[in-house]
MOPAC internal coordinates of N, CA, C and O (Angstrom, degrees):
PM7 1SCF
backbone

  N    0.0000 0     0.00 0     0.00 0    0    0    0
  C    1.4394 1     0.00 0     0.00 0    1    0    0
  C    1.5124 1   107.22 1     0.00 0    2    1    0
  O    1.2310 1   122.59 1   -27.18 1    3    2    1
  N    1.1972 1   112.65 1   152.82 1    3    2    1
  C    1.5961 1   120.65 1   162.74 1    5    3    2
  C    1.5128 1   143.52 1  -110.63 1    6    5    3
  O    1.2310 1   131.39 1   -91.59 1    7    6    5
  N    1.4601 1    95.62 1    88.41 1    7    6    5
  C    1.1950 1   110.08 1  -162.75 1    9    7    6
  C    1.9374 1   117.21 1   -29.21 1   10    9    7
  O    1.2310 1   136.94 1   133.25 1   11   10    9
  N    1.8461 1    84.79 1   -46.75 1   11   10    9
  C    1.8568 1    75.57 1  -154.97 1   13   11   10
  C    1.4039 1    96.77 1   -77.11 1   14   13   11
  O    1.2310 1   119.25 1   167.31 1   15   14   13
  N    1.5942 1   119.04 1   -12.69 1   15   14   13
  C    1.3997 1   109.05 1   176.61 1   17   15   14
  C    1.9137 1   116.12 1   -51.43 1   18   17   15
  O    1.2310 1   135.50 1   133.38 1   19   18   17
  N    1.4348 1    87.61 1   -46.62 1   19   18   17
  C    1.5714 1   103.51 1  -173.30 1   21   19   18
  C    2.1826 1   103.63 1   -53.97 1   22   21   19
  O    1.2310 1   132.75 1   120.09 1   23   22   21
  N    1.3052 1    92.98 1   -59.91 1   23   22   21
  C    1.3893 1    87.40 1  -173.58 1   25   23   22
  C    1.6310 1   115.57 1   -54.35 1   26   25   23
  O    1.2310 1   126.74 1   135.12 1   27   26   25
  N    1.3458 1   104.65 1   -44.88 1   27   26   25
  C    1.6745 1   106.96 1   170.99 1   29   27   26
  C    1.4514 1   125.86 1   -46.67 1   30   29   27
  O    1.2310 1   126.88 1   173.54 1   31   30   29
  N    1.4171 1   104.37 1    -6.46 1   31   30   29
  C    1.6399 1    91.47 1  -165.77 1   33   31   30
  C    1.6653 1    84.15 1  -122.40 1   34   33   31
  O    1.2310 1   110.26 1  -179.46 1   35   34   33
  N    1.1673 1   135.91 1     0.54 1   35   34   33
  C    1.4963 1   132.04 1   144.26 1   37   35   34
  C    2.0397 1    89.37 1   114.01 1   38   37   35
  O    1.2310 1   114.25 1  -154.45 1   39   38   37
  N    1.6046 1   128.49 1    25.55 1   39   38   37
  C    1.1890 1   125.79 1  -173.28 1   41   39   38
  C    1.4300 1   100.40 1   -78.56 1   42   41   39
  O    1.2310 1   118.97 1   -71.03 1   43   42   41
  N    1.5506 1   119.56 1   108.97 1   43   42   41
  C    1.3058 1   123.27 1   161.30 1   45   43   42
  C    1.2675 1   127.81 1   -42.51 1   46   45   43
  O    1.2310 1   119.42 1   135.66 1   47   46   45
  N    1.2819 1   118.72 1   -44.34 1   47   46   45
  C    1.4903 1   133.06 1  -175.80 1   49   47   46
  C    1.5698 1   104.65 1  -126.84 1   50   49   47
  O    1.2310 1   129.51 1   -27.52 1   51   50   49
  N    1.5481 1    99.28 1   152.48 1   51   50   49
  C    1.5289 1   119.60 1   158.25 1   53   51   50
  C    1.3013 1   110.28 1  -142.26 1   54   53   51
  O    1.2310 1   133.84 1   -35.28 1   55   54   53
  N    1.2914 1    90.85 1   144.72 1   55   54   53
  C    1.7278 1    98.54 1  -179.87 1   57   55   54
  C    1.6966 1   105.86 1  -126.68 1   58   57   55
  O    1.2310 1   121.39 1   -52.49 1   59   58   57
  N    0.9739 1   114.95 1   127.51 1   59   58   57
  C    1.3006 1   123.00 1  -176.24 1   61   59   58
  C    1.4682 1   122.89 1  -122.83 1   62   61   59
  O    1.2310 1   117.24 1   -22.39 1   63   62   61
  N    1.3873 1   122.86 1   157.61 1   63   62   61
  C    1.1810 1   133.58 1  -178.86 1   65   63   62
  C    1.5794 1   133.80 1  -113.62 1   66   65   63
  O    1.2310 1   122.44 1   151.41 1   67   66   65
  N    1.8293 1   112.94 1   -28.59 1   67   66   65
  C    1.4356 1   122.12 1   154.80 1   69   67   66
  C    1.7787 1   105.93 1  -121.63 1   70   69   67
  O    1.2310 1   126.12 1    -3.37 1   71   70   69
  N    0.9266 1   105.85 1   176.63 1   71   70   69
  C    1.0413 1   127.36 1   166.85 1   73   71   70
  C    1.6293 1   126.29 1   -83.11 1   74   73   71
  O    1.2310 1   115.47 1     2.61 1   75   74   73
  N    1.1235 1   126.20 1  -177.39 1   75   74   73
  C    1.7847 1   127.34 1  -173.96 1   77   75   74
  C    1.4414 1    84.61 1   -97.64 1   78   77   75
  O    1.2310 1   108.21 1   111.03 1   79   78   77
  N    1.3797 1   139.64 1   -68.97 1   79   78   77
  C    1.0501 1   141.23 1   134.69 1   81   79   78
  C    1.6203 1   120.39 1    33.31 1   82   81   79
  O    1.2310 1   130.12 1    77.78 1   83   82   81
  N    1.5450 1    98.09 1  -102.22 1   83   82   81
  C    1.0478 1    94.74 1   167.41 1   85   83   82
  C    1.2302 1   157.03 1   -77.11 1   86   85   83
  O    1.2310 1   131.80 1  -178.08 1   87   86   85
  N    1.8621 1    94.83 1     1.92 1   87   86   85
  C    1.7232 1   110.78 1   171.57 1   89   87   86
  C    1.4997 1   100.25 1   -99.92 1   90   89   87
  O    1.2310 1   111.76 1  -158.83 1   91   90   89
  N    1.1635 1   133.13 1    21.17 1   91   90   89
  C    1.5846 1   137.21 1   124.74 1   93   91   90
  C    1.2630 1   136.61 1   -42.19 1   94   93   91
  O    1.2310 1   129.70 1   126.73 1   95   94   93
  N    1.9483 1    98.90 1   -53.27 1   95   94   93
  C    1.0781 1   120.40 1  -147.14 1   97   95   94
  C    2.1714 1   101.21 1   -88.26 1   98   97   95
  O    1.2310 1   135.97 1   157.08 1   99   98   97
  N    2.0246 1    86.69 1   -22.92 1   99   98   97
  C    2.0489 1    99.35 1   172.65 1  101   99   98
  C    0.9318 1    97.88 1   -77.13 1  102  101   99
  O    1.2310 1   112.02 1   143.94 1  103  102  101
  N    1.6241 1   132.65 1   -36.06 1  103  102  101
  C    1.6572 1   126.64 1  -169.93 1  105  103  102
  C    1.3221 1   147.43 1   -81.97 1  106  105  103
  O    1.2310 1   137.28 1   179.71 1  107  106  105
  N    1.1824 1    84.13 1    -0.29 1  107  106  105
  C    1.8820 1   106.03 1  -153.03 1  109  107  106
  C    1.3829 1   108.26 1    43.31 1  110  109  107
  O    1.2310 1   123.27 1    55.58 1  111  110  109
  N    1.6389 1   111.34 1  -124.42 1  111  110  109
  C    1.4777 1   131.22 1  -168.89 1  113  111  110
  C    1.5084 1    89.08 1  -116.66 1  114  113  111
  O    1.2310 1   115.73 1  -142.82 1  115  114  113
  N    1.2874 1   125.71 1    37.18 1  115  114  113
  C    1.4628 1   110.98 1   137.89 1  117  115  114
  C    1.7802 1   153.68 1   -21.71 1  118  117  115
  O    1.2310 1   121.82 1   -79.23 1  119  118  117
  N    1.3037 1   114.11 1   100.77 1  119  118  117
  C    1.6252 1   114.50 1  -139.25 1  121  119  118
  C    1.4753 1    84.60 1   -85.22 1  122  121  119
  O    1.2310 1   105.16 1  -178.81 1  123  122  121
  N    1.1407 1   145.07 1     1.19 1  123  122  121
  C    1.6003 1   147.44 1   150.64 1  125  123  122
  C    1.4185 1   103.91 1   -55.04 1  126  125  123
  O    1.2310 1   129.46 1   107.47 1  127  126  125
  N    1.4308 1    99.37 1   -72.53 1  127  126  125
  C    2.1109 1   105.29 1  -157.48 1  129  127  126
  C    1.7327 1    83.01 1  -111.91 1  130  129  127
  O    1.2310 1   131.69 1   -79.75 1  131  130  129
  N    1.6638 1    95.03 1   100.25 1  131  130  129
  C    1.6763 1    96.33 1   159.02 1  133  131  130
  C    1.1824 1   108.00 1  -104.16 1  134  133  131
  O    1.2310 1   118.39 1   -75.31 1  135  134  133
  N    1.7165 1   120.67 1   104.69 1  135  134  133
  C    1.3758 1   120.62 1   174.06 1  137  135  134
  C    1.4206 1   134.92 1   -71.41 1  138  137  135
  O    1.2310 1   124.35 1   -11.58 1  139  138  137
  N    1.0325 1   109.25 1   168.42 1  139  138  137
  C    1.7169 1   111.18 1   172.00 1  141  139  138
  C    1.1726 1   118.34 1  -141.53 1  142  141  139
  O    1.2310 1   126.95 1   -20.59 1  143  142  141
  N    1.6134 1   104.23 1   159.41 1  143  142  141
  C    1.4348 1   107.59 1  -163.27 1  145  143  142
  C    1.7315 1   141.01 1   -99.21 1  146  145  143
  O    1.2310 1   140.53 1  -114.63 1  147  146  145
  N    1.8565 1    77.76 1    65.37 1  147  146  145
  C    1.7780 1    76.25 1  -142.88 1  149  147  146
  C    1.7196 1    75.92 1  -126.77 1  150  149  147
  O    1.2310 1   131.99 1   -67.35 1  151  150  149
  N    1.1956 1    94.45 1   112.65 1  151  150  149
  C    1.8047 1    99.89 1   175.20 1  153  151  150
  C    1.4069 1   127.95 1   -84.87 1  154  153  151
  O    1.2310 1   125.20 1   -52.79 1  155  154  153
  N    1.6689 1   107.62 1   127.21 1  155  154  153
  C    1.5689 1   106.98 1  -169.89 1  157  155  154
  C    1.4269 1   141.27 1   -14.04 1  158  157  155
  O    1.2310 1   129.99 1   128.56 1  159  158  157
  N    1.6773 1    98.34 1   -51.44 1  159  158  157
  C    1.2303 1   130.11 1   177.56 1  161  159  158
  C    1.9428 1   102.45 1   -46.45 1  162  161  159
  O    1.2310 1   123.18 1   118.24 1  163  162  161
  N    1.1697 1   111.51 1   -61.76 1  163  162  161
  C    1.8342 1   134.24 1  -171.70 1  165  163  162
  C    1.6434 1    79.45 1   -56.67 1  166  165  163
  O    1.2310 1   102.55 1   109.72 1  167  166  165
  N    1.1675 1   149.56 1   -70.28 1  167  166  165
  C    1.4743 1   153.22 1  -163.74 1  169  167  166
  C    1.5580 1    96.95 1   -41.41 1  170  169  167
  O    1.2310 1   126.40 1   105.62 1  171  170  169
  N    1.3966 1   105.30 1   -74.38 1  171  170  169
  C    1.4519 1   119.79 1  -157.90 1  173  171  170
  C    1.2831 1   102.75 1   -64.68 1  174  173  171
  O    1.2310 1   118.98 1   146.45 1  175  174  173
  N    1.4441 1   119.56 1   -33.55 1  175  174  173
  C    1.5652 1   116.61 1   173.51 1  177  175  174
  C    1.6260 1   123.07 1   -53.07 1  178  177  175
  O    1.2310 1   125.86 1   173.99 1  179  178  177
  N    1.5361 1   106.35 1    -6.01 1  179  178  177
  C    1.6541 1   108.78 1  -171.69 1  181  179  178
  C    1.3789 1    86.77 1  -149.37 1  182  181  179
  O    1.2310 1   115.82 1  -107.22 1  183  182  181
  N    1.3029 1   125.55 1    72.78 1  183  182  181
  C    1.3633 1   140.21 1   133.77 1  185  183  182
  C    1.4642 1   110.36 1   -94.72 1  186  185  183
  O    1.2310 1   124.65 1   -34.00 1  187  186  185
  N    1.4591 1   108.67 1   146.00 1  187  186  185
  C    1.7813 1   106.40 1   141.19 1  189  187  186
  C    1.4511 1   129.87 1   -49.79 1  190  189  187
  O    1.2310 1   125.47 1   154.10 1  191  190  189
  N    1.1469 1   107.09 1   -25.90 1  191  190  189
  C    2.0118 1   124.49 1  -155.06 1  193  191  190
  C    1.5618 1    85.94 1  -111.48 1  194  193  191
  O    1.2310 1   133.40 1   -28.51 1  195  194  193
  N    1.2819 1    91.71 1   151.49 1  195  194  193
  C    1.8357 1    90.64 1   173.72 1  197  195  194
  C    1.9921 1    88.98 1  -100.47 1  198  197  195
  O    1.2310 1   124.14 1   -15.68 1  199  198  197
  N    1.1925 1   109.66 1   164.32 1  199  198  197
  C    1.7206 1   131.37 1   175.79 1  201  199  198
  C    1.5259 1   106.44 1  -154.72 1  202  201  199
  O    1.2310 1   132.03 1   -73.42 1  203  202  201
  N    1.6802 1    94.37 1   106.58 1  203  202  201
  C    1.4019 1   100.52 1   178.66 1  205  203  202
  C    1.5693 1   114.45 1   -56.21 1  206  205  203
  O    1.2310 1   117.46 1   -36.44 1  207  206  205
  N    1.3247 1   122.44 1   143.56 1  207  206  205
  C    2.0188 1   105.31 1   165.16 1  209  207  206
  C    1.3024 1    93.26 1  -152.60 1  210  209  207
  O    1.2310 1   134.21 1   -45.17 1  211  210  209
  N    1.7076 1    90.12 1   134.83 1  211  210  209
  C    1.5792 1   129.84 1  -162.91 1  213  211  210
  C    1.5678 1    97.81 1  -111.40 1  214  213  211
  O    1.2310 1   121.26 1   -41.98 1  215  214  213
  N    0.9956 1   115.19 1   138.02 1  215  214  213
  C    1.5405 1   118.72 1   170.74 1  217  215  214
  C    1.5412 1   111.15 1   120.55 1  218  217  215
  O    1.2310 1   126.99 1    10.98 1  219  218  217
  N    1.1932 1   104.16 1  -169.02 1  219  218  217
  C    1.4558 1   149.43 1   -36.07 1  221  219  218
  C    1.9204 1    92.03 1   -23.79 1  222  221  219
  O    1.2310 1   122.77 1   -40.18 1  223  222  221
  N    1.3746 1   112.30 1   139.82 1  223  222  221
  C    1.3216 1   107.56 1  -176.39 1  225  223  222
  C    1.6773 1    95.33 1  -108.00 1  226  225  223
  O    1.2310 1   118.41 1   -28.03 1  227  226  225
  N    1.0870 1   120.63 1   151.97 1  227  226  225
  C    1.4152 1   129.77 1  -171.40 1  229  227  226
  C    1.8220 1   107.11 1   -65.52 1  230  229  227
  O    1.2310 1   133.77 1   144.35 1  231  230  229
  N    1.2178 1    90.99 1   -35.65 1  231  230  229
  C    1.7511 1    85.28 1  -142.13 1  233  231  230
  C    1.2900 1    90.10 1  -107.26 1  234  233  231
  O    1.2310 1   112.63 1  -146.19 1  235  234  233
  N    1.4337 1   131.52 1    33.81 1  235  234  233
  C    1.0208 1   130.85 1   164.96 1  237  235  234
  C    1.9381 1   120.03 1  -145.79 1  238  237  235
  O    1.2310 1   123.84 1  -171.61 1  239  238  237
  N    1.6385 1   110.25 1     8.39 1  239  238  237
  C    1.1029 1   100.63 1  -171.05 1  241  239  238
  C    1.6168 1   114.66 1  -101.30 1  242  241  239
  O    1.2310 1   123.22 1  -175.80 1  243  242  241
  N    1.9667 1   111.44 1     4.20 1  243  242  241
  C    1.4583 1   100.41 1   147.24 1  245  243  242
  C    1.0563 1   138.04 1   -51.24 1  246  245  243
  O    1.2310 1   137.42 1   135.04 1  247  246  245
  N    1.8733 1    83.85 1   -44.96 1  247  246  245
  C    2.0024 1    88.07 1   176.50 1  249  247  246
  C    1.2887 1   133.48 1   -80.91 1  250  249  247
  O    1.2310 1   117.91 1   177.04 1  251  250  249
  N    1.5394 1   121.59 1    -2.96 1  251  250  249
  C    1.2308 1   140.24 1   135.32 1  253  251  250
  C    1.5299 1   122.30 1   -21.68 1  254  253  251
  O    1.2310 1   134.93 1    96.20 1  255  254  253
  N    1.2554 1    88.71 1   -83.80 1  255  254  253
  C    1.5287 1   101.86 1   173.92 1  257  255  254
  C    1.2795 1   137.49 1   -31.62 1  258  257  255
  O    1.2310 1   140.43 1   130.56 1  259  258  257
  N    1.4108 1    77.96 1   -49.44 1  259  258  257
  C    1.8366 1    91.31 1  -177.62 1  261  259  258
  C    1.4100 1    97.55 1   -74.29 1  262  261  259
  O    1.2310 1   119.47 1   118.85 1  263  262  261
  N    1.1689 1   118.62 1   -61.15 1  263  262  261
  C    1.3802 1   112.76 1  -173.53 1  265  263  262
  C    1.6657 1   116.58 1   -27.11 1  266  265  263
  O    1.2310 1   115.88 1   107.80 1  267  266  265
  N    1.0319 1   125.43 1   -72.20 1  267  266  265
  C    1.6929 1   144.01 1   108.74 1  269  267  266
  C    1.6865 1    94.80 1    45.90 1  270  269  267
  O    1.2310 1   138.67 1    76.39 1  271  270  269
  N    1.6580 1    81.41 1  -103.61 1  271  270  269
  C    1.6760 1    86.47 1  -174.81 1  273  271  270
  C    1.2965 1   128.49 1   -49.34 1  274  273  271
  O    1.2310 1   123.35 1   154.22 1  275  274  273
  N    1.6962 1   111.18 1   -25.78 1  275  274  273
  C    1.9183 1   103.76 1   179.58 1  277  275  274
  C    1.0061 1   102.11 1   -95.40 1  278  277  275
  O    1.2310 1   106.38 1  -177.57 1  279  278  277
  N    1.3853 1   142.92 1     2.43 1  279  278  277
  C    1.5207 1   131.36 1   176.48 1  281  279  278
  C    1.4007 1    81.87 1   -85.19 1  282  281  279
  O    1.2310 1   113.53 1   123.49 1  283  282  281
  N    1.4702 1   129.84 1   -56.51 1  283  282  281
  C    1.9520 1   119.61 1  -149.76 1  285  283  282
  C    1.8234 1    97.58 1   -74.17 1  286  285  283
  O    1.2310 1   125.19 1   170.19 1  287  286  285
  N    1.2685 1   107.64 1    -9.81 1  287  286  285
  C    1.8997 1    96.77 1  -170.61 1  289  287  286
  C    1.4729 1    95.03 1   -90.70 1  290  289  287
  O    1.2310 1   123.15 1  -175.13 1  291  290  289
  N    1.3340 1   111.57 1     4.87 1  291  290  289
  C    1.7162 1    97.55 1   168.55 1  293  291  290
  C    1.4254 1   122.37 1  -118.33 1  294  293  291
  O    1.2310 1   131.79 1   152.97 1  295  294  293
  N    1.2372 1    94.84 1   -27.03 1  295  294  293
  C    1.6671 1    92.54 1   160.49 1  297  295  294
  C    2.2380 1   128.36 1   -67.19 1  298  297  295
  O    1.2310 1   129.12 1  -173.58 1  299  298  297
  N    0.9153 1   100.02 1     6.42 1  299  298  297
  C    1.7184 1   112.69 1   177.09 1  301  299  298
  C    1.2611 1    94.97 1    60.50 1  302  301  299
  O    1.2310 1   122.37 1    37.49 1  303  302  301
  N    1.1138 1   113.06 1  -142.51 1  303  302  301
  C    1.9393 1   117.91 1  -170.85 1  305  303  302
  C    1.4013 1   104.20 1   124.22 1  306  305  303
  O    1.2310 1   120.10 1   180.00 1  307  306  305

């Protein structure tokens, strides 16, 4: 996800389902999604604006995943 995108566009809340973390951990070193290690939470903590963030939410980060995995098994890498 992108944090500063989110704050830039004035989104009070995010609710999430994996982590940066752990969409590393589906991607490897994917030359599409080169991640970084700087977690939403650390972002939102040094806004002006407060942005609530919910998650990783339990009951939704199988279906995350998967989602996850069939978008990255089609892009090659």
């Amino acid at each position: 996800m992108c944090a500063g995108t989110a704050y830039w566009a004035n989104i009070g809340r995010v609710v999430y389902g994996m982590s940066e973390h752990q969409l590393l951990q589906e991607t490897g070193n994917h030359a599409e999604n080169p991640t970084m290690s700087v977690p939403s939470r650390y972002v939102f903590d040094h806004c002006q604006k407060p942005v609530e963030l919910i998650g990783p939410v339990e009951e939704i980060i199988a279906e995350t995943v998967a989602m996850q995995r069939s978008f990255w098994a089609t892009r090659g890498g």
